[in-house]
N, C-alpha and C positions, 0 to 999 in steps of 0.2 A: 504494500500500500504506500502510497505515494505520501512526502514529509510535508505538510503545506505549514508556513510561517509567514509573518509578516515583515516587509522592509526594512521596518524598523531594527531588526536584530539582525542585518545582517552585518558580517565583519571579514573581514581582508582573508582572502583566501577560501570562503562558501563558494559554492558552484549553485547555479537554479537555471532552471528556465524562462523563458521569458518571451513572447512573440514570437513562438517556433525556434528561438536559437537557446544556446545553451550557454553559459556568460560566467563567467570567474570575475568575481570582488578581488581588485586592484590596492583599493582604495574607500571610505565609505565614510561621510559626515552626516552628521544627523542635528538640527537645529529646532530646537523647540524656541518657540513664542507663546507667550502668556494668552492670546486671543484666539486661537488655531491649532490648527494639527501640528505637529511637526513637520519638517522638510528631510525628508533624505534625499539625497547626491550623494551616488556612486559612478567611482572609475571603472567599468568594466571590461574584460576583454571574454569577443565575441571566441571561443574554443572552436568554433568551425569554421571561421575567416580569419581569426586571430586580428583583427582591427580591435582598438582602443578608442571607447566611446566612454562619455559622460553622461548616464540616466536618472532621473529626476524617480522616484520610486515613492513618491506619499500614499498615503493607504492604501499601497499593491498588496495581495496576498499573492506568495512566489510559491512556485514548487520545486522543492530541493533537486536537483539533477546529482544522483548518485553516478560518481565517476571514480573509475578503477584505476588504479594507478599497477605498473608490473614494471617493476625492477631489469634492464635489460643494461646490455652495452653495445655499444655501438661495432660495429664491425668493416661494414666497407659500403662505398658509394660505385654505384652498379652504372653511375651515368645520367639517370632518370629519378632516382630513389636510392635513400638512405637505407641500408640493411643492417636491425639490429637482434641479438639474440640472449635467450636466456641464458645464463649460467647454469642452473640446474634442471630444466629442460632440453636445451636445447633449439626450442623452438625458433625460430625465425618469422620477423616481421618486417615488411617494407613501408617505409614510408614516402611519400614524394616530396624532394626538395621544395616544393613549392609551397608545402604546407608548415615550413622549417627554414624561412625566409632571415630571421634573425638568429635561431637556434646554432643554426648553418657555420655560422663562424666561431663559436665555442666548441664545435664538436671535433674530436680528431678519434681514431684509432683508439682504442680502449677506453673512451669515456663513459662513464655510467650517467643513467638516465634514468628518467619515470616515465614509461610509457600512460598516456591518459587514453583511458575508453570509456565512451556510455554506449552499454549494450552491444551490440558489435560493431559499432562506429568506430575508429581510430581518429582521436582527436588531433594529437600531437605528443610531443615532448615536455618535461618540466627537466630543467636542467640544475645540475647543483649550486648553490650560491657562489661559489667561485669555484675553476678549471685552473689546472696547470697544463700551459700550452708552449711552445718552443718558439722564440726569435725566428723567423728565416731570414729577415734581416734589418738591420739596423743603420740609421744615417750615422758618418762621421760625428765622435765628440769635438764641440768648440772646445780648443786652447785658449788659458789663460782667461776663463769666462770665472768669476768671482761669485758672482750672485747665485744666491740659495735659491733649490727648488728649479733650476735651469733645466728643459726639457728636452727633450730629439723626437723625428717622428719612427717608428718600427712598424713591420710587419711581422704578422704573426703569419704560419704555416696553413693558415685558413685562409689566407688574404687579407685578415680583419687590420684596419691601422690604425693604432694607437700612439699616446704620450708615454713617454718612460724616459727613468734617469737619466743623465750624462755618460755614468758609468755600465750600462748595459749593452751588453756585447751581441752579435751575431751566434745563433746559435745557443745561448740560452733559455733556458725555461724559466716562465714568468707566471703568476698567479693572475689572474682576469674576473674581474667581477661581472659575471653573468645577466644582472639586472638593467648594467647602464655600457658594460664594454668594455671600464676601465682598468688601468693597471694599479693592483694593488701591493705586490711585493716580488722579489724572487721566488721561484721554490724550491724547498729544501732538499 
Protein backbone atom coordinates (compact mmCIF):
# COMPACT_ATOMS: atom_id res chain seq x y z
CA UNK A 1 0.00 0.00 0.00
CA UNK A 2 1.02 3.18 -1.03
CA UNK A 3 2.94 5.97 1.84
CA UNK A 4 0.80 9.16 1.34
CA UNK A 5 2.15 12.39 3.53
CA UNK A 6 1.90 15.72 3.35
CA UNK A 7 4.47 18.47 1.87
CA UNK A 8 5.00 19.69 4.62
CA UNK A 9 7.24 16.99 6.02
CA UNK A 10 9.06 16.41 3.45
CA UNK A 11 13.17 16.67 3.81
CA UNK A 12 16.32 16.41 1.72
CA UNK A 13 16.69 13.34 0.23
CA UNK A 14 12.58 11.66 0.31
CA UNK A 15 11.63 10.52 -3.19
CA UNK A 16 7.51 10.92 -4.14
CA UNK A 17 5.61 11.21 -6.92
CA UNK A 18 4.22 13.97 -8.37
CA UNK A 19 2.55 14.76 -11.84
CA UNK A 20 3.58 11.33 -13.39
CA UNK A 21 7.36 11.94 -12.45
CA UNK A 22 9.18 10.73 -9.78
CA UNK A 23 11.30 13.64 -7.82
CA UNK A 24 14.06 13.57 -5.06
CA UNK A 25 14.08 16.43 -2.27
CA UNK A 26 17.38 18.48 -3.09
CA UNK A 27 16.50 20.97 -0.91
CA UNK A 28 13.14 21.94 1.15
CA UNK A 29 11.84 25.26 3.20
CA UNK A 30 8.81 25.45 4.78
CA UNK A 31 7.53 29.05 5.85
CA UNK A 32 4.77 29.44 8.07
CA UNK A 33 2.79 32.83 8.53
CA UNK A 34 0.45 33.75 11.39
CA UNK A 35 -2.74 34.35 8.62
CA UNK A 36 -2.26 31.16 6.21
CA UNK A 37 -1.04 27.95 5.59
CA UNK A 38 2.35 27.50 5.39
CA UNK A 39 4.58 27.60 2.17
CA UNK A 40 6.73 24.96 1.07
CA UNK A 41 9.57 25.33 -1.64
CA UNK A 42 11.26 22.57 -2.68
CA UNK A 43 14.53 21.88 -4.93
CA UNK A 44 13.78 18.97 -6.63
CA UNK A 45 15.36 16.69 -9.18
CA UNK A 46 13.18 15.11 -11.76
CA UNK A 47 14.99 10.98 -11.37
CA UNK A 48 13.66 10.27 -14.83
CA UNK A 49 15.03 13.53 -16.80
CA UNK A 50 17.37 14.27 -13.98
CA UNK A 51 16.41 18.31 -14.57
CA UNK A 52 16.44 20.50 -11.40
CA UNK A 53 13.30 22.27 -10.78
CA UNK A 54 11.89 24.57 -7.84
CA UNK A 55 8.03 23.28 -6.79
CA UNK A 56 5.82 25.23 -4.64
CA UNK A 57 4.02 22.13 -2.65
CA UNK A 58 1.35 23.98 -0.10
CA UNK A 59 -1.34 21.59 0.81
CA UNK A 60 -0.15 18.73 -1.63
CA UNK A 61 -0.65 15.32 -0.33
CA UNK A 62 2.41 13.26 -2.04
CA UNK A 63 2.84 9.72 -2.53
CA UNK A 64 6.04 8.25 -1.36
CA UNK A 65 7.87 6.79 -4.41
CA UNK A 66 9.66 3.68 -2.87
CA UNK A 67 13.17 3.50 -4.74
CA UNK A 68 15.63 0.63 -4.49
CA UNK A 69 18.85 1.43 -4.39
CA UNK A 70 21.74 -1.91 -5.32
CA UNK A 71 25.02 -1.55 -4.43
CA UNK A 72 27.17 -2.07 -7.93
CA UNK A 73 30.47 -0.91 -9.40
CA UNK A 74 31.06 0.37 -12.36
CA UNK A 75 32.85 -1.66 -14.82
CA UNK A 76 33.22 -0.51 -18.41
CA UNK A 77 31.72 1.94 -21.17
CA UNK A 78 30.58 -0.40 -24.07
CA UNK A 79 30.27 3.17 -26.31
CA UNK A 80 26.44 3.73 -25.93
CA UNK A 81 26.15 2.63 -22.02
CA UNK A 82 27.68 2.51 -18.98
CA UNK A 83 28.08 -1.28 -17.60
CA UNK A 84 27.85 -1.83 -14.00
CA UNK A 85 27.98 -5.17 -11.85
CA UNK A 86 27.36 -6.68 -8.61
CA UNK A 87 29.89 -7.90 -6.59
CA UNK A 88 28.00 -10.73 -5.11
CA UNK A 89 25.93 -11.45 -7.86
CA UNK A 90 27.34 -10.95 -10.53
CA UNK A 91 24.72 -9.57 -12.33
CA UNK A 92 25.13 -6.86 -14.98
CA UNK A 93 23.24 -3.77 -15.70
CA UNK A 94 23.51 -1.12 -18.60
CA UNK A 95 22.85 2.10 -18.23
CA UNK A 96 22.92 4.96 -21.09
CA UNK A 97 25.37 7.68 -20.98
CA UNK A 98 22.66 9.86 -21.47
CA UNK A 99 20.98 9.30 -18.55
CA UNK A 100 24.53 9.91 -16.42
CA UNK A 101 25.15 13.39 -18.04
CA UNK A 102 26.89 14.77 -14.88
CA UNK A 103 27.56 11.34 -13.16
CA UNK A 104 29.71 10.65 -16.36
CA UNK A 105 32.78 12.58 -15.19
CA UNK A 106 33.18 11.07 -11.59
CA UNK A 107 32.81 7.64 -12.72
CA UNK A 108 36.07 5.64 -13.63
CA UNK A 109 36.93 1.80 -13.53
CA UNK A 110 36.02 0.56 -10.12
CA UNK A 111 33.95 3.14 -8.78
CA UNK A 112 31.10 2.11 -6.54
CA UNK A 113 27.78 3.30 -6.92
CA UNK A 114 23.93 3.03 -5.94
CA UNK A 115 22.03 1.99 -8.51
CA UNK A 116 18.28 3.76 -8.08
CA UNK A 117 15.05 1.78 -9.37
CA UNK A 118 11.33 2.15 -8.95
CA UNK A 119 9.84 -1.05 -9.93
CA UNK A 120 11.64 -2.13 -12.93
CA UNK A 121 12.51 1.22 -14.04
CA UNK A 122 16.31 2.11 -13.96
CA UNK A 123 16.58 5.54 -12.73
CA UNK A 124 20.08 6.28 -12.49
CA UNK A 125 23.16 6.52 -10.29
CA UNK A 126 23.75 8.07 -6.72
CA UNK A 127 27.24 8.43 -6.58
CA UNK A 128 29.48 8.79 -3.31
CA UNK A 129 30.12 12.07 -1.65
CA UNK A 130 33.59 12.20 -2.94
CA UNK A 131 35.64 9.92 -5.61
CA UNK A 132 39.24 9.42 -5.85
CA UNK A 133 40.14 10.02 -9.59
CA UNK A 134 43.60 10.49 -11.38
CA UNK A 135 45.25 13.92 -12.99
CA UNK A 136 45.65 13.05 -16.65
CA UNK A 137 46.93 16.31 -16.71
CA UNK A 138 47.80 19.40 -15.31
CA UNK A 139 48.94 23.16 -16.41
CA UNK A 140 52.43 24.31 -15.63
CA UNK A 141 53.16 25.67 -11.83
CA UNK A 142 53.77 29.67 -11.92
CA UNK A 143 57.32 30.45 -10.47
CA UNK A 144 57.84 32.69 -7.88
CA UNK A 145 53.93 33.24 -7.44
CA UNK A 146 53.62 34.22 -3.45
CA UNK A 147 50.12 34.57 -2.80
CA UNK A 148 48.05 31.86 -0.82
CA UNK A 149 45.41 29.63 -2.38
CA UNK A 150 47.11 30.32 -6.06
CA UNK A 151 45.21 27.98 -8.45
CA UNK A 152 46.12 25.91 -12.20
CA UNK A 153 43.57 24.43 -14.22
CA UNK A 154 43.72 20.14 -14.53
CA UNK A 155 42.20 17.53 -16.09
CA UNK A 156 40.82 14.62 -14.71
CA UNK A 157 40.92 11.06 -16.63
CA UNK A 158 37.04 11.62 -17.28
CA UNK A 159 37.62 14.92 -19.15
CA UNK A 160 36.04 16.69 -16.05
CA UNK A 161 38.39 20.27 -15.59
CA UNK A 162 38.84 21.55 -12.59
CA UNK A 163 40.99 24.05 -9.90
CA UNK A 164 43.69 22.54 -7.90
CA UNK A 165 46.87 23.50 -6.14
CA UNK A 166 50.11 24.86 -7.59
CA UNK A 167 51.68 21.85 -6.24
CA UNK A 168 49.63 19.04 -8.11
CA UNK A 169 51.34 17.07 -10.47
CA UNK A 170 50.35 15.01 -13.65
CA UNK A 171 49.27 11.91 -12.95
CA UNK A 172 48.11 12.10 -9.57
CA UNK A 173 45.19 11.02 -7.68
CA UNK A 174 42.83 13.71 -6.21
CA UNK A 175 39.68 13.44 -4.20
CA UNK A 176 36.42 15.33 -6.14
CA UNK A 177 33.50 16.38 -4.45
CA UNK A 178 30.65 14.79 -6.29
CA UNK A 179 27.84 17.36 -5.52
CA UNK A 180 29.47 20.47 -7.04
CA UNK A 181 32.82 18.98 -9.15
CA UNK A 182 35.38 20.39 -6.94
CA UNK A 183 38.64 19.42 -5.64
CA UNK A 184 38.84 18.65 -2.28
CA UNK A 185 42.31 17.11 -1.25
CA UNK A 186 44.99 14.47 -2.56
CA UNK A 187 44.38 10.92 -1.85
CA UNK A 188 45.85 8.85 0.38
Amino acid sequence: MATIFQAKDLRSGHTFLYKGNIYQVIENSFNKTAMREGIVKCKVKNLRTGSITTEVLTGEKLEQAPIETIRMVFSYDDGTNFVFMNNETFEQIELPKTKLEWEKNFITEGTEVSIMRYGDELLGVSLPDQVAIEIKEAEEAVQGNTVQNITKKAWLVTGWEILVPQFIKSGETVLIRTSDGQYVGRAK
